[in-house]
N, CA, C and O of each residue as an XYZ file, in Angstrom:
660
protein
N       0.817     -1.190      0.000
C       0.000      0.000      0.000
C       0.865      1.260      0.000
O       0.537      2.300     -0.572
N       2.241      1.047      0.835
C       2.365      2.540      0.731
C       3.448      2.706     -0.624
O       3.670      3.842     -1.042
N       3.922      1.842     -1.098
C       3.958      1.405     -2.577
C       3.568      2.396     -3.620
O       4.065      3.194     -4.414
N       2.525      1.973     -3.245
C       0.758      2.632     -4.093
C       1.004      4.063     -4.016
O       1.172      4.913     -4.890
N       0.976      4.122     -2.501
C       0.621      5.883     -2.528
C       1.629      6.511     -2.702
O       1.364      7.684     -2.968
N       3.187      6.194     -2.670
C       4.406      7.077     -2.801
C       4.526      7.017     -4.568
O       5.379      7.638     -5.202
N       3.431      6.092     -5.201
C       3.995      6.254     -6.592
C       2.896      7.586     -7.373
O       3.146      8.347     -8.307
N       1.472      7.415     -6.402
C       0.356      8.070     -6.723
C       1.159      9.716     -6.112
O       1.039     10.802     -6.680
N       1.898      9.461     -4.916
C       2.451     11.166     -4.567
C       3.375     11.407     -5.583
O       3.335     12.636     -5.635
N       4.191     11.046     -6.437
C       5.249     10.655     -7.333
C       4.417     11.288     -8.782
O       4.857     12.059     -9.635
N       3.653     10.919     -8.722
C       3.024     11.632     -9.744
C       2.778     12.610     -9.986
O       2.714     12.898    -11.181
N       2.521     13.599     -9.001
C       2.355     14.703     -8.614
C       3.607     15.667     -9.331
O       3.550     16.600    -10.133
N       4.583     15.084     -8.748
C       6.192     15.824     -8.962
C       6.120     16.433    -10.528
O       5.811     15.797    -11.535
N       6.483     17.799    -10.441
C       6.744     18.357    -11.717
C       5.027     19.347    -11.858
O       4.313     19.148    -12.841
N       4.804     19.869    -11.279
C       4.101     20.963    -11.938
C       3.634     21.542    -10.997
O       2.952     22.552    -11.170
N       2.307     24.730     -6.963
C       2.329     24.569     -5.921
C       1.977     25.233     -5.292
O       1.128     25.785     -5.992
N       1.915     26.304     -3.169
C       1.454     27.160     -1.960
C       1.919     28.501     -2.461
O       3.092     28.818     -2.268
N       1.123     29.288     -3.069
C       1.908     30.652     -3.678
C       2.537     31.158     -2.583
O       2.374     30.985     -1.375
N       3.593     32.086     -3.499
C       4.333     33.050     -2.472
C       5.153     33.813     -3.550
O       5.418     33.429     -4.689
N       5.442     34.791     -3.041
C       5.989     36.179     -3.919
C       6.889     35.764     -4.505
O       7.844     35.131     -4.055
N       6.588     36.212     -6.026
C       7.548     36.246     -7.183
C       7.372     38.051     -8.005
O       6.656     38.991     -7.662
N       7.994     37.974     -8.728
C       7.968     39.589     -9.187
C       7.324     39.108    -10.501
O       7.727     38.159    -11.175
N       6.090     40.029    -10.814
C       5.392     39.660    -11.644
C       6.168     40.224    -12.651
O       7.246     40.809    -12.544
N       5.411     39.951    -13.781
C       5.642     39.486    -15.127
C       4.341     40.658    -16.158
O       3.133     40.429    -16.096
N       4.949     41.886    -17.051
C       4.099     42.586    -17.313
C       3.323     42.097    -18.314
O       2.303     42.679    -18.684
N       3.625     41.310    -18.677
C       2.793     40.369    -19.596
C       2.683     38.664    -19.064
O       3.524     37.832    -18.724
N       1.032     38.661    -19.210
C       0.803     37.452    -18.213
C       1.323     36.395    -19.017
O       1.202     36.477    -20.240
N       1.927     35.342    -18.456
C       2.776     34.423    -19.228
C       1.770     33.332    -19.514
O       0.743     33.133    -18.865
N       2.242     32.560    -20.701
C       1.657     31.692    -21.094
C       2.087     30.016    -20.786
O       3.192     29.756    -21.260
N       1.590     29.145    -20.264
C       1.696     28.063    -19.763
C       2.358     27.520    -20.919
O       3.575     27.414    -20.766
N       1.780     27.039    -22.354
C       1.718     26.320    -23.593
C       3.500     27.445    -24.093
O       4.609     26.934    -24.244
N       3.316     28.291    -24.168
C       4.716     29.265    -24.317
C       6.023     28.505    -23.395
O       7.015     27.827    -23.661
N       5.417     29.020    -22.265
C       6.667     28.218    -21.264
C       6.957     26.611    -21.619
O       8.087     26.151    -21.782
N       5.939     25.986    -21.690
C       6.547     24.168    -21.570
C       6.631     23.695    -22.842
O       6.648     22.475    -23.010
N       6.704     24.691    -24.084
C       6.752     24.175    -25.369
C       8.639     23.550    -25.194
O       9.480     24.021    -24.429
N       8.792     22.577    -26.026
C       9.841     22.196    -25.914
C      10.321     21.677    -24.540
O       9.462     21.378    -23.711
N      11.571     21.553    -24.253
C      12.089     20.771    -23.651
C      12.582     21.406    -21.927
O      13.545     22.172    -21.884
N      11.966     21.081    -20.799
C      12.212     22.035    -19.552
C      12.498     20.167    -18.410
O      12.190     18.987    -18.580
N      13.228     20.971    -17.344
C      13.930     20.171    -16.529
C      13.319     20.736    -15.064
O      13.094     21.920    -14.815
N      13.134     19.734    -14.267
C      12.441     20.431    -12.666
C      13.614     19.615    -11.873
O      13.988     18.552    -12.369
N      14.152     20.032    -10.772
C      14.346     19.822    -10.091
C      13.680     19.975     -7.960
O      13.359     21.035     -7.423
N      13.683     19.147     -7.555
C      13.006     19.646     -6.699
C      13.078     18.629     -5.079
O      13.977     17.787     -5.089
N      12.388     18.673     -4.040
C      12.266     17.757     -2.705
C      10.715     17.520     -2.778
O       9.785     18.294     -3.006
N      10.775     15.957     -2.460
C       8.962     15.673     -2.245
C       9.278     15.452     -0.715
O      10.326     14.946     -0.314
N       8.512     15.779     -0.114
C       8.154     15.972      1.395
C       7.003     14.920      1.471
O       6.025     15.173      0.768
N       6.971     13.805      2.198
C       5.651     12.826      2.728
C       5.826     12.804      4.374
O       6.751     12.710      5.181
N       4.331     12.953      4.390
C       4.387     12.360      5.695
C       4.817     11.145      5.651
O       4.869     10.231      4.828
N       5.345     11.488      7.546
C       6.004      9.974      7.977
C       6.841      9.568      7.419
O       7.133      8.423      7.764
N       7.920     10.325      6.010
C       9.236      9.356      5.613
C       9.929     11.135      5.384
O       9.455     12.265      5.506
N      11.193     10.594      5.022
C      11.889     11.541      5.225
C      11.839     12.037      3.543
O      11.354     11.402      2.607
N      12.609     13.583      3.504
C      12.608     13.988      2.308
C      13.329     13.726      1.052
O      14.547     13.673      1.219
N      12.902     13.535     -0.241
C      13.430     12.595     -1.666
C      13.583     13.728     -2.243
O      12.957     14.736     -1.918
N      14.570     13.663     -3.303
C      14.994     14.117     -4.190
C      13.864     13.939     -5.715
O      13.115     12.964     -5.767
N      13.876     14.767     -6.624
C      12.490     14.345     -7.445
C      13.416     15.275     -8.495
O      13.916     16.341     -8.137
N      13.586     14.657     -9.987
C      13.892     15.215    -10.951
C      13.430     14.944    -12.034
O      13.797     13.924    -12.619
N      12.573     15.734    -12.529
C      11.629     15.465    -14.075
C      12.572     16.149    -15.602
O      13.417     17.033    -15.745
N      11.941     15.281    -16.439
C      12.258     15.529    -17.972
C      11.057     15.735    -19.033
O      10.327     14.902    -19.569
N      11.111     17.101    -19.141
C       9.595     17.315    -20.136
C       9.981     17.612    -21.615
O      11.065     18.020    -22.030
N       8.797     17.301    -22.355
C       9.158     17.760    -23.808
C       7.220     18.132    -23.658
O       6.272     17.583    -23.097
N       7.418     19.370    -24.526
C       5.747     19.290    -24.951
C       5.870     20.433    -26.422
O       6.567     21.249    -27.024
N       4.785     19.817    -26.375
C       4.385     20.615    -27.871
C       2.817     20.961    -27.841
O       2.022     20.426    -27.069
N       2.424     22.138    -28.998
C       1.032     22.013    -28.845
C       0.600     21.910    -30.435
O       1.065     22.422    -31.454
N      -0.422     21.078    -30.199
C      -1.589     20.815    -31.064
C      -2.163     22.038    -31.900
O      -2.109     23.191    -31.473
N      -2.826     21.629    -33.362
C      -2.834     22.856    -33.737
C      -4.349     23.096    -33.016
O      -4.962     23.981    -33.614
N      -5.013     22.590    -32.011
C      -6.327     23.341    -31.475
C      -6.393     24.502    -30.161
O      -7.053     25.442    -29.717
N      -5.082     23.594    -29.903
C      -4.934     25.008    -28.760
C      -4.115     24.181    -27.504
O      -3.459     24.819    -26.681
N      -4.239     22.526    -27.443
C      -3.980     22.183    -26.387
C      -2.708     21.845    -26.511
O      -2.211     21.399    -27.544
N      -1.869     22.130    -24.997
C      -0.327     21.594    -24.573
C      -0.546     20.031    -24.409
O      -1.514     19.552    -23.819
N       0.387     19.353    -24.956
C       1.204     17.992    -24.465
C       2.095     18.435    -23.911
O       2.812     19.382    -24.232
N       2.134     17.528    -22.685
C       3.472     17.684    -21.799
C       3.795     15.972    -21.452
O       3.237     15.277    -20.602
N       4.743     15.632    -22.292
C       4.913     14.135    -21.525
C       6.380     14.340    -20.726
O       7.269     15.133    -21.036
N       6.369     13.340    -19.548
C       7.496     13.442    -18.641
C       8.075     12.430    -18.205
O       7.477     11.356    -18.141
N       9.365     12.568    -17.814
C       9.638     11.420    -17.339
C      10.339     11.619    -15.642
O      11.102     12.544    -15.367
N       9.932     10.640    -14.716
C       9.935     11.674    -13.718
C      10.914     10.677    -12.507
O      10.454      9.705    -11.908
N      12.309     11.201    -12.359
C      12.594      9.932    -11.497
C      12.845     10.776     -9.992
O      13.123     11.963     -9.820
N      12.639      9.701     -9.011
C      13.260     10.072     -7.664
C      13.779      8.873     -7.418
O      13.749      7.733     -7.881
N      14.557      9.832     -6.027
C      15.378      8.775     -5.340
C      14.521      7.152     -4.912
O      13.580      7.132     -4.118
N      14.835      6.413     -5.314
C      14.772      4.727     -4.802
C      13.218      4.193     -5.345
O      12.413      3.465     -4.763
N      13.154      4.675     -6.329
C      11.993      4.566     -7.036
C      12.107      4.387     -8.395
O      13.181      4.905     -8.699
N      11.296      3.689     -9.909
C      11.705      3.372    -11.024
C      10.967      4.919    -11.750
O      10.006      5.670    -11.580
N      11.792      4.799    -12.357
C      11.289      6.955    -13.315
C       9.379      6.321    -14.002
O       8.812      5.281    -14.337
N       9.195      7.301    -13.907
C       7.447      7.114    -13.904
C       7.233      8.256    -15.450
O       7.978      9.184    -15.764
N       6.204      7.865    -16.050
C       6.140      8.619    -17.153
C       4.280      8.732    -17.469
O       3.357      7.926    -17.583
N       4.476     10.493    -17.523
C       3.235     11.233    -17.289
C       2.988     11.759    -18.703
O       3.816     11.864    -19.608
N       1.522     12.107    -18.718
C       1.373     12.947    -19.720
C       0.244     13.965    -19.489
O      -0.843     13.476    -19.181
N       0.332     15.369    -19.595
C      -0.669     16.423    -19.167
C      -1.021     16.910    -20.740
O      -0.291     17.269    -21.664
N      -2.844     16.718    -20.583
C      -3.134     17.686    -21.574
C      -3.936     18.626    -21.098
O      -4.978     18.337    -20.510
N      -3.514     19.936    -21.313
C      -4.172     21.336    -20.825
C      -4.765     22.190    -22.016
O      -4.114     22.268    -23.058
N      -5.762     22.717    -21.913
C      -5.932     23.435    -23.187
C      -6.803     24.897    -22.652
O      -7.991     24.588    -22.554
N      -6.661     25.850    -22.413
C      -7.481     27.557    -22.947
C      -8.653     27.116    -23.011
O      -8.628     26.581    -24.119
N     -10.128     26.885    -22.431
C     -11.092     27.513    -22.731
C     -11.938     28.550    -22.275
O     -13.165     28.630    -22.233
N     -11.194     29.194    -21.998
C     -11.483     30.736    -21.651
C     -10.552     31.691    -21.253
O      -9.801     31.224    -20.397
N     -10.362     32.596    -21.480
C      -9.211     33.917    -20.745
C      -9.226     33.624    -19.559
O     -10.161     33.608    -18.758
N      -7.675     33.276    -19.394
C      -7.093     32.433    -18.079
C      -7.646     31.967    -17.313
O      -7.743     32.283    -16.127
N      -8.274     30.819    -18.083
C      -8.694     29.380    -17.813
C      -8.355     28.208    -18.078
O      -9.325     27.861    -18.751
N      -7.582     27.204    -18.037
C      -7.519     26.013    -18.819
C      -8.386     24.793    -17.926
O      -8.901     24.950    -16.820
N      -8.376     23.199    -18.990
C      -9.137     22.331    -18.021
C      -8.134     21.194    -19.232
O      -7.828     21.473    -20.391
N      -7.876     20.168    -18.619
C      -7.462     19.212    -19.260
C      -7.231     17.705    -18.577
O      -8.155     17.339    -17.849
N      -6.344     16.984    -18.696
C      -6.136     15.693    -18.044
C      -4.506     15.676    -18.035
O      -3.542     16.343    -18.413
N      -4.893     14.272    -17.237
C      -3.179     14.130    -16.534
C      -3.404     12.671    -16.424
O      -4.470     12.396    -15.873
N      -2.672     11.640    -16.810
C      -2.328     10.189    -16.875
C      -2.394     10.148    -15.467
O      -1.652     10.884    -14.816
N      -3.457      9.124    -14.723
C      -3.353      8.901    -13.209
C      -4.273      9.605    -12.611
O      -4.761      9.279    -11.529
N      -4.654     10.836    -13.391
C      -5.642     11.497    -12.528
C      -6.945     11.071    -12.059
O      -7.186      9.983    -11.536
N      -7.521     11.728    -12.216
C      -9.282     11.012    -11.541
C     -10.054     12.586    -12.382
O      -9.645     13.688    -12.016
N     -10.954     12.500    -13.284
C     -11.488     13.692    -13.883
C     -10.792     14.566    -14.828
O     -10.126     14.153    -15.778
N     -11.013     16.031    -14.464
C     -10.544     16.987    -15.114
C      -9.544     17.708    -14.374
O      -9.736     17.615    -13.162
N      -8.535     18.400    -14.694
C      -7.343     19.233    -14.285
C      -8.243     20.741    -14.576
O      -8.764     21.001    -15.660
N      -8.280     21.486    -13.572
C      -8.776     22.762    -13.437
C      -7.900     23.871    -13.732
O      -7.413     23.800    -12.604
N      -7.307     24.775    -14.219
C      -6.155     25.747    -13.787
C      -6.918     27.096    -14.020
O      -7.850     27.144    -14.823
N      -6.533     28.129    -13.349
C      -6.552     29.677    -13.598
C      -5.347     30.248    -13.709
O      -4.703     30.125    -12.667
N      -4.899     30.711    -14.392
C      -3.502     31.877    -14.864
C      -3.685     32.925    -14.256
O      -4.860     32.765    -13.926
N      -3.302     34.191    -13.733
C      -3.496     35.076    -13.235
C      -1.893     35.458    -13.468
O      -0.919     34.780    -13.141
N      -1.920     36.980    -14.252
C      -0.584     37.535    -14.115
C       0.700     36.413    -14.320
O       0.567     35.827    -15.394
N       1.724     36.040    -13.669
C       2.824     35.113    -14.047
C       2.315     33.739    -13.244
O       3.236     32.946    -13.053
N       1.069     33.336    -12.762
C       0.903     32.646    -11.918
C      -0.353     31.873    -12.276
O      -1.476     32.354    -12.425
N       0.146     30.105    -12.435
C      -1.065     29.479    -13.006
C      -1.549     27.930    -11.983
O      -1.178     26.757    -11.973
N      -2.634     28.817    -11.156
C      -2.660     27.956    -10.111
C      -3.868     26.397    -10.212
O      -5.085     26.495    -10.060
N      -3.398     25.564    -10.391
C      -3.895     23.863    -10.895
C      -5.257     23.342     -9.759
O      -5.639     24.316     -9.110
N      -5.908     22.247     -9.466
C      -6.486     21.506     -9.375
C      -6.815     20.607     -9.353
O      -7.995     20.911     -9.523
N      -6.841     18.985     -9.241
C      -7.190     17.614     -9.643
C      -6.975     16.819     -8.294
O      -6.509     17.116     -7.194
N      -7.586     15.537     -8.926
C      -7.901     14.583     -7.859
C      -7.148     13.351     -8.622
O      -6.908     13.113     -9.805
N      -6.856     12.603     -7.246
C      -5.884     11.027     -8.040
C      -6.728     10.121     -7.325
O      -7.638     10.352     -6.529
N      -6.227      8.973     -7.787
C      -6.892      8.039     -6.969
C      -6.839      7.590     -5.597
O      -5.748      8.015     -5.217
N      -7.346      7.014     -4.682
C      -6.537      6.956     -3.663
C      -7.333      8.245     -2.250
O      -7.215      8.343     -1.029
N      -8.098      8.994     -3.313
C      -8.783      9.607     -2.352
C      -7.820     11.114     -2.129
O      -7.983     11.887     -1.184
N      -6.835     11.285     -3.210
C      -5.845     12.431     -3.189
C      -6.244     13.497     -3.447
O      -6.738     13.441     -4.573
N      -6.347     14.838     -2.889
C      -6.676     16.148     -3.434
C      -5.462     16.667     -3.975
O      -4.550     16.277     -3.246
N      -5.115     17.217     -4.712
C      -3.819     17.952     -5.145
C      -4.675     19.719     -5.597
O      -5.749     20.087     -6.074
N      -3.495     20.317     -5.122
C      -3.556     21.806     -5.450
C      -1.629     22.340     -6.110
O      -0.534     22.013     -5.653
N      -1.920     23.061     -7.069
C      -0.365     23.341     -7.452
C      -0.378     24.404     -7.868
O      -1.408     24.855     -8.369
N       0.714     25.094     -7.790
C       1.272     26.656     -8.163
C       2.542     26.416     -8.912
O       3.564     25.766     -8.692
N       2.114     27.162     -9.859
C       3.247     27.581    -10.784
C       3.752     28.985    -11.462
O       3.192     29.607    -12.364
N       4.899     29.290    -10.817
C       4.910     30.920    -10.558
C       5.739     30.969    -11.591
O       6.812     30.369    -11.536
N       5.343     31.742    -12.770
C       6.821     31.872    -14.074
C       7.278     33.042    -13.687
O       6.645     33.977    -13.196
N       8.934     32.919    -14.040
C      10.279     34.465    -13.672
C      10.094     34.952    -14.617
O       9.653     34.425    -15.638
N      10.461     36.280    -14.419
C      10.199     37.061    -15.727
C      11.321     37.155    -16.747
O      11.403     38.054    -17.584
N      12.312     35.991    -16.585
C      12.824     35.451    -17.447
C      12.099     34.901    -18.741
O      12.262     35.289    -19.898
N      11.400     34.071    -18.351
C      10.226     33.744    -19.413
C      11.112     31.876    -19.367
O      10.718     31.008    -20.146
N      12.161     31.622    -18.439
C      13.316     30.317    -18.636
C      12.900     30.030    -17.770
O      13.218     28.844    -17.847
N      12.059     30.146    -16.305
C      12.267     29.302    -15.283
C      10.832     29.307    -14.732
O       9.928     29.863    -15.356
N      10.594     28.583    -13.369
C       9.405     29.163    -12.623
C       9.761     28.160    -11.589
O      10.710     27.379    -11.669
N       8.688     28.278    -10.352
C       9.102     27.828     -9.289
C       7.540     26.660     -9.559
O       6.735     26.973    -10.436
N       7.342     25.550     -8.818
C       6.305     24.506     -8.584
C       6.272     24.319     -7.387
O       7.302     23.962     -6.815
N       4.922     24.534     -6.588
C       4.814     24.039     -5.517
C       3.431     23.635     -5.360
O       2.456     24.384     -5.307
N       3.455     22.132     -5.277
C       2.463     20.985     -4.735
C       2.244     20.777     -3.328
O       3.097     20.716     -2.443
N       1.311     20.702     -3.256
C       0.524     20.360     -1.919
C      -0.863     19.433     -2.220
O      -1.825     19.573     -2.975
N      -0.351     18.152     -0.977
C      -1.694     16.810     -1.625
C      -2.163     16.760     -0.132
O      -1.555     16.722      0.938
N      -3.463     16.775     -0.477
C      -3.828     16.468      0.732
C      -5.099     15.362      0.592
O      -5.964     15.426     -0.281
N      -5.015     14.322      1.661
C      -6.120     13.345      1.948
C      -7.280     13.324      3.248
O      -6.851     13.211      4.396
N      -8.416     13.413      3.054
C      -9.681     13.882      3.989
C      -9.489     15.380      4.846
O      -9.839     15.681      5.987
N      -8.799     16.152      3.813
C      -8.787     17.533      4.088
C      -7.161     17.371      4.862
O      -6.962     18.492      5.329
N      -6.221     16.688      5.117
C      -5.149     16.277      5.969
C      -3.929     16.535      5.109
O      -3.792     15.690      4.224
N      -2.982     17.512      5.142
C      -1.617     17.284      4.368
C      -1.046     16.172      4.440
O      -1.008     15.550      5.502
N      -0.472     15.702      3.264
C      -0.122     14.115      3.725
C       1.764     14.474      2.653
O       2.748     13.781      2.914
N       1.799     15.269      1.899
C       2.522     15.799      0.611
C       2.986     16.911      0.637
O       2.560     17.740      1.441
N       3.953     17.185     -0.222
C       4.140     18.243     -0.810
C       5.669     18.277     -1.625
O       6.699     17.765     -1.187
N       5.537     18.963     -2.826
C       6.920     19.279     -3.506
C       7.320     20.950     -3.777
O       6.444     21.814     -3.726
N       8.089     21.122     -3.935
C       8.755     22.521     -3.729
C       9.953     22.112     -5.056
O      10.776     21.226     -4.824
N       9.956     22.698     -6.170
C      10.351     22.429     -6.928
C      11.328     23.476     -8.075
O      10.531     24.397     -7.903
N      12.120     23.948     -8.844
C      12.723     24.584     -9.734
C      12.410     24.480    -10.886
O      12.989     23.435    -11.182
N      11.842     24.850    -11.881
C      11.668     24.289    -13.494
C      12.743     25.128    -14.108
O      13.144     26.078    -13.436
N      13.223     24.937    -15.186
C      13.748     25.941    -16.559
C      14.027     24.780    -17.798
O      14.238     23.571    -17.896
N      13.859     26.152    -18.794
C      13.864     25.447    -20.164
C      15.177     25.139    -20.672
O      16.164     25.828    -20.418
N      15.191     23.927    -21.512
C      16.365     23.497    -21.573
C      17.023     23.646    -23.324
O      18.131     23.301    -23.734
N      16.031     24.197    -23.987
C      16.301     24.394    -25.318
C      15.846     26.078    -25.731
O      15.997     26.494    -26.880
C-alpha cells in the first residue's frame, strides 16, 4: 500500500502554496513556457518518511487546437522513473481544463498575471492543489504541490523548473 501511494504522490512531482515572485508585465503563457524541452528539479516531502529528491524531464508541444502535451519522465530517489502525460488546453481567458495520466477527472487551472494555479484529484482519495509561478525570465518558474487526503496534508513538492532548449 504505501507502494501505491508514494507512486500516486510521485506523480504529482513536476508541476504549488503561492508566495511572492515579481510579476511578469505580460501574463505568461503556460503552452509558451513548456513548449519544448524544460527540466524540474526539486524535494517531495511525505508524511512519515523523510525527504526525496524528485527530478523530471519534459518535452511538450502544442496541437494545432490550442492544447499543450506535456509528456514526462519523472525519477526520484529509490523509485523506477514514472512517465506522465498532461493535456491542458485555454477555454477561456485564463482558464484552462485538461487531463493528466493517473488522474481522476478533469485538471482545473486559472492563470493570473505570471501565476497558473492547478487543481485535480488522483486516486486513492488524493486532493492535489499546485502553483506555478513563471520568472520574468520567461526560462524558469518555481512549482509548488501540496496533496492532501480527507482535508489532511499528507505531501508536498517545492520544486525549480527551466527550459532546456
Amino acid at each position: 500500500m504505501r507502494r501505491i501511494f508514494l507512486g500516486l504522490i510521485l506523480f504529482v512531482a513536476t508541476a504549488a502554496a503561492p508566495h511572492a515572485e515579481t510579476s511578469i508585465s505580460t501574463p505568461m503563457s503556460a503552452q509558451r513556457f513548456f513548449q519544448g524541452h524544460t527540466e524540474s528539479r526539486g524535494q517531495l516531502r511525505q508524511i512519515f518518511s523523510k525527504s526525496r529528491a524528485v527530478v523530471s524531464y519534459s518535452n511538450g508541444r502544442v496541437e494545432p487546437d490550442g492544447t499543450l502535451v506535456l509528456t514526462q519522465i519523472i525519477h526520484q530517489d529509490g523509485a523506477v522513473p514514472k512517465h506522465r502525460e498532461w493535456r491542458l488546453r485555454e477555454d477561456r481567458a485564463g482558464h484552462c481544463t485538461g487531463t493528466v495520466t493517473d488522474g481522476i477527472g478533469l485538471v482545473e487551472g486559472n492563470l493570473t498575471g505570471n501565476q497558473l494555479h492547478m487543481r485535480f484529484k488522483l486516486k486513492g482519495g488524493l486532493s492535489v492543489e499546485q502553483w506555478l509561478s513563471f520568472r520574468p525570465d520567461g526560462r524558469s518558474a518555481t512549482n509548488r504541490i501540496k496533496v492532501r487526503k480527507l482535508g489532511i496534508s499528507v505531501a508536498s513538492i517545492d520544486e525549480s523548473i527551466r527550459k532546456t532548449d
